[in-house]
Backbone as CSV, one residue per row, in Angstrom:
resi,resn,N_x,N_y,N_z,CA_x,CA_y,CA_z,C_x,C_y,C_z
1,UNK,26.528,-118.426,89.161,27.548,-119.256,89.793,26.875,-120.320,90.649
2,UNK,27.425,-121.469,90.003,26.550,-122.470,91.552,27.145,-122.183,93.312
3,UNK,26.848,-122.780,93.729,27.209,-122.585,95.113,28.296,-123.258,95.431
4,UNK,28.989,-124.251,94.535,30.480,-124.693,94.652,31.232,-123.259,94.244
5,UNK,31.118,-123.155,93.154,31.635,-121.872,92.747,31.875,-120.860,93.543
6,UNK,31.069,-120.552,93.958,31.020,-119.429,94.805,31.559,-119.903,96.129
7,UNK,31.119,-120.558,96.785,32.238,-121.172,97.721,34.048,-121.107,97.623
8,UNK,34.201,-121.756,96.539,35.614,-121.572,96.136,36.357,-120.587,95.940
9,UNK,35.435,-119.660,95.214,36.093,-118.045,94.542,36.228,-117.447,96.259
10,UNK,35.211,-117.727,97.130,35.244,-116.881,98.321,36.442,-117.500,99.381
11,UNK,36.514,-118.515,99.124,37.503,-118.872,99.832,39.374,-118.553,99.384
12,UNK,39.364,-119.001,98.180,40.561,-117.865,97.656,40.919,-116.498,97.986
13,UNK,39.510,-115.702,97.572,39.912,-114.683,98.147,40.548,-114.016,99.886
14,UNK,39.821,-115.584,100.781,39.982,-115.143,102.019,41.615,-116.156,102.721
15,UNK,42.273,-116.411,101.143,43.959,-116.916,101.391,43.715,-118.663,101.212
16,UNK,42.878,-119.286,101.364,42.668,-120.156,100.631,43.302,-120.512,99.384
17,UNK,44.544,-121.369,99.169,45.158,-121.866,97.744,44.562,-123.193,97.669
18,UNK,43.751,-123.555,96.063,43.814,-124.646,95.621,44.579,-125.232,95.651
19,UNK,44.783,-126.436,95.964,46.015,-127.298,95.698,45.794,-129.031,95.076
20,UNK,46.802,-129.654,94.452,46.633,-130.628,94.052,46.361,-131.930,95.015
21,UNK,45.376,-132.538,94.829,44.751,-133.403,95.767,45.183,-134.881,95.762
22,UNK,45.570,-134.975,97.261,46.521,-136.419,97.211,45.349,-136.837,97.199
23,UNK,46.538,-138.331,96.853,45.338,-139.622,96.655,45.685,-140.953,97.204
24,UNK,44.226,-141.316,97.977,44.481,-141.890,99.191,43.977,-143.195,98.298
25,UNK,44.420,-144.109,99.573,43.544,-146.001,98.492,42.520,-146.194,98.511
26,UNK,41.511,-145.214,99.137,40.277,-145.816,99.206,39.655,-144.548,97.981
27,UNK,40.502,-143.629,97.908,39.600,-142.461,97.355,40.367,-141.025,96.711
28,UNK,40.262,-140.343,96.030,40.849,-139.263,95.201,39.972,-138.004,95.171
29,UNK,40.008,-137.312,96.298,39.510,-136.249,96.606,39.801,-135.397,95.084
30,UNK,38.653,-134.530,95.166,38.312,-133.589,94.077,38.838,-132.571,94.348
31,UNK,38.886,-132.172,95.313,39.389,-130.908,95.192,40.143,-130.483,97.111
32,UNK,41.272,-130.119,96.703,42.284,-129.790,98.298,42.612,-128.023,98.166
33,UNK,43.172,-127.913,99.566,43.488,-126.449,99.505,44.509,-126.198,100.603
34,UNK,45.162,-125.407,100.271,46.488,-124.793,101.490,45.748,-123.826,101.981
35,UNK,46.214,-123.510,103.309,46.087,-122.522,104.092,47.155,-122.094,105.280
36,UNK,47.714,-121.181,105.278,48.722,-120.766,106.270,49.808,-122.060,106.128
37,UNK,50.248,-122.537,105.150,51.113,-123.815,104.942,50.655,-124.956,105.316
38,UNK,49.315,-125.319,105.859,48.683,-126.700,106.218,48.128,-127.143,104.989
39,UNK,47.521,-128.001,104.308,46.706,-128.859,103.547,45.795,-129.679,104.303
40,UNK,44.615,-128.991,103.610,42.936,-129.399,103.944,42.699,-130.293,102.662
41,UNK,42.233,-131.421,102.524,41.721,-132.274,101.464,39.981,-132.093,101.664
42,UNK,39.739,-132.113,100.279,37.967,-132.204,99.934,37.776,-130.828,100.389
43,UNK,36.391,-130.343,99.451,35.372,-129.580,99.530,34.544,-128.970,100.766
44,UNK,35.169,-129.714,101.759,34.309,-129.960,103.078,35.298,-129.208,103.958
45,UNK,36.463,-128.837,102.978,37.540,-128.404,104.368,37.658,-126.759,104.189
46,UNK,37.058,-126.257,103.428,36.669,-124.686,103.036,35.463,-124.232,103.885
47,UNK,35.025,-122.865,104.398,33.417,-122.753,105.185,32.620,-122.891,103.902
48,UNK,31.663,-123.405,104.221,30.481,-123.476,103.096,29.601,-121.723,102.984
49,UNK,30.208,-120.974,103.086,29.959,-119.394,103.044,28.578,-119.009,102.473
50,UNK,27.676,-119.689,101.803,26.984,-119.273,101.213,25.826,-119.782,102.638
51,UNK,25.956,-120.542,103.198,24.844,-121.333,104.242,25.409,-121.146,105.571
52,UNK,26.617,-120.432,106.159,26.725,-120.151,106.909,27.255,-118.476,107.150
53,UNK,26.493,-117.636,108.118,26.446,-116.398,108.216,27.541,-116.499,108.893
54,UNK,28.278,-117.221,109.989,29.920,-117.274,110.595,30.895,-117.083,109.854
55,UNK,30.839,-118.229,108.655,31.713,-117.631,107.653,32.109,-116.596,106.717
56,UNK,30.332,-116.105,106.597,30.443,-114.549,105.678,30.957,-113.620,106.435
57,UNK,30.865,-113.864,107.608,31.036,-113.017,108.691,32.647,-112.365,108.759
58,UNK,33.482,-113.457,108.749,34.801,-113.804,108.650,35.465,-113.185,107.103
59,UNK,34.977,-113.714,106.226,34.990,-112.758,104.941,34.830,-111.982,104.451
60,UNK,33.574,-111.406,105.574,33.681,-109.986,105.362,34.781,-108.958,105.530
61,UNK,35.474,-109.573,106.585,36.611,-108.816,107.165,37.294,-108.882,106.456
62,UNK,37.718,-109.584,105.269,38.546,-109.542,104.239,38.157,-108.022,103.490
63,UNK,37.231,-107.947,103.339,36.777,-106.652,102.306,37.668,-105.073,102.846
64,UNK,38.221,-104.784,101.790,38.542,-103.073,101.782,37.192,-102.074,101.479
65,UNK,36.485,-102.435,100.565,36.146,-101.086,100.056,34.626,-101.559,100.735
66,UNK,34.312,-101.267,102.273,33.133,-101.621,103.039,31.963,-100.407,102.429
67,UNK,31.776,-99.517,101.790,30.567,-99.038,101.275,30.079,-99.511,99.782
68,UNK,31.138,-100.033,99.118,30.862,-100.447,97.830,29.993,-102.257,98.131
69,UNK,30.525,-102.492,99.448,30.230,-103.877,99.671,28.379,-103.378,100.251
70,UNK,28.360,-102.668,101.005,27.112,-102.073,101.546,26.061,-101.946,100.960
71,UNK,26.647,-101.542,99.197,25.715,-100.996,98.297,25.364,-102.522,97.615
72,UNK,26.210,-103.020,97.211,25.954,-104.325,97.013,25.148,-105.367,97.471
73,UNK,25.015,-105.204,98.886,24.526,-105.735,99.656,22.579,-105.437,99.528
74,UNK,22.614,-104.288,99.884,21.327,-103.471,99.541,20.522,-103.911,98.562
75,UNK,21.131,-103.840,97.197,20.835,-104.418,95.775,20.482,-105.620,96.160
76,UNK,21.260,-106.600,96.248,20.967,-108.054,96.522,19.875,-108.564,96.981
77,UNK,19.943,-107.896,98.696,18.693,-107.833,99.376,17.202,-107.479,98.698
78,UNK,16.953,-106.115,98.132,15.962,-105.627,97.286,16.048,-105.818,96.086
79,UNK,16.104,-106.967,95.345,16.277,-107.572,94.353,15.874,-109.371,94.183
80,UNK,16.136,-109.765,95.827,15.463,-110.619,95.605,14.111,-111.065,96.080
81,UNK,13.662,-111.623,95.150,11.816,-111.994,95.296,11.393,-112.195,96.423
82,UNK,12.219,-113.535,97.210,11.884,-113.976,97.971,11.775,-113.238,99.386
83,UNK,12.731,-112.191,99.497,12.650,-111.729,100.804,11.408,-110.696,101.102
84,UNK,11.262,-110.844,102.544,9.958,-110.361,103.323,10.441,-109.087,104.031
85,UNK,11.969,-108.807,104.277,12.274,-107.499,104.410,13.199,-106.612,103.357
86,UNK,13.511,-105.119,103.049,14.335,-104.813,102.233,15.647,-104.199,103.471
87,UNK,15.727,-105.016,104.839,16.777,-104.831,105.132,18.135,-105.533,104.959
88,UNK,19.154,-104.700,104.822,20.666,-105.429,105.012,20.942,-106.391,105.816
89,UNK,20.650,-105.496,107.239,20.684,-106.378,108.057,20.190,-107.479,108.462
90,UNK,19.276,-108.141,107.959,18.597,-109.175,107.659,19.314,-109.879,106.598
91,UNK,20.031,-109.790,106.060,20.794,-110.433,104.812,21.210,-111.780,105.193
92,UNK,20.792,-112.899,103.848,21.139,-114.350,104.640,22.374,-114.488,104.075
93,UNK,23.086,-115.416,104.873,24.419,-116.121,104.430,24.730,-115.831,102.783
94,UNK,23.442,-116.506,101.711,24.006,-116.512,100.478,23.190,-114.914,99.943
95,UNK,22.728,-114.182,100.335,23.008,-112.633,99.704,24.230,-111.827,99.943
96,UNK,24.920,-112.740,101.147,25.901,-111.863,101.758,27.259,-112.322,100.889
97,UNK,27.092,-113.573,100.604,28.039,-114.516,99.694,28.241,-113.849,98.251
98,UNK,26.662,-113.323,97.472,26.680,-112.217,96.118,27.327,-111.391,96.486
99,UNK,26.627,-110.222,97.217,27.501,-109.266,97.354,28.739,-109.133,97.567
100,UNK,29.644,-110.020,98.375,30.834,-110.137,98.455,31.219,-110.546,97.047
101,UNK,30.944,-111.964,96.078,31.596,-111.941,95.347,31.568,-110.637,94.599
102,UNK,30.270,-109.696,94.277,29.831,-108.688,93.266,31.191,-107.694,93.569
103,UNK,31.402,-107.624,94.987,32.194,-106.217,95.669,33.625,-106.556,94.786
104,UNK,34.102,-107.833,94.878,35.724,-108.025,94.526,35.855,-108.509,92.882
105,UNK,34.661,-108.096,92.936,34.832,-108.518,90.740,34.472,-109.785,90.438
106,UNK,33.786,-110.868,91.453,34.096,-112.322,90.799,32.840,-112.807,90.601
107,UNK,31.597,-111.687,90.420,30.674,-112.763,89.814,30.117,-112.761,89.255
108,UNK,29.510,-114.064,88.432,29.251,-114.464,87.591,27.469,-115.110,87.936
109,UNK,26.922,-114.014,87.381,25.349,-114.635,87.042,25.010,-114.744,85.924
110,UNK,23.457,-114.722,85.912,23.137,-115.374,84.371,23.474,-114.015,83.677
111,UNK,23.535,-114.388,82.639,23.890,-113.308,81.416,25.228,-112.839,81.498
112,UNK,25.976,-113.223,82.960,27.477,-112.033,82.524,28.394,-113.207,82.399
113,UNK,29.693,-112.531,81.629,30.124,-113.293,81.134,31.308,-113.755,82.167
């Protein structure tokens, strides 16, 4: 999933509705969204969840099933190359962003369909 992607799917899940994007005279935003009955226009008006740990933070609280998310989390962490610890708690913004999508069914890496 690129990181738009994943941005988006996470924000839906956290009540975020896509919505159809007015269009202004200077410009035709790509992409808008409802929330609590307001309308946010552009990409910019969702948290960028994958680069900010505030927002995973916030989405996390969305989650029910907090040990399936845990385990997920774990995996992520010790799985990827780059990291220098195999703790959770150390988990950056975008491992925390996988695992969340992994926990609620929505993601999509290489090979899955």
């Amino acid at each position: 999933m690129t990181p738009e992607q994943q941005r988006i799917t996470i924000a839906e899940a956290c009540g975020w509705e896509p919505c159809e994007p007015r269009i202004f005279s200077w410009q035709k935003l790509s992409h808008a969204f409802k929330k609590d009955g307001a309308y946010y226009g552009g990409l910019n008006s969702i948290p960028d969840y994958s680069n900010d740990l505030n927002a995973m933070h916030e989405a996390e609280k969305m989650l029910t099933d907090l040990d399936l998310y845990r385990r997920f989390l774990y995996l992520v962490v010790l799985e990827d190359p780059s990291n220098t610890s195999n703790e959770p708690a150390w988990a950056t913004a975008t491992q925390r962003a996988e695992a969340f999508l992994r926990t609620i069914g929505k993601w999509k890496g290489e090979g899955d369909e």
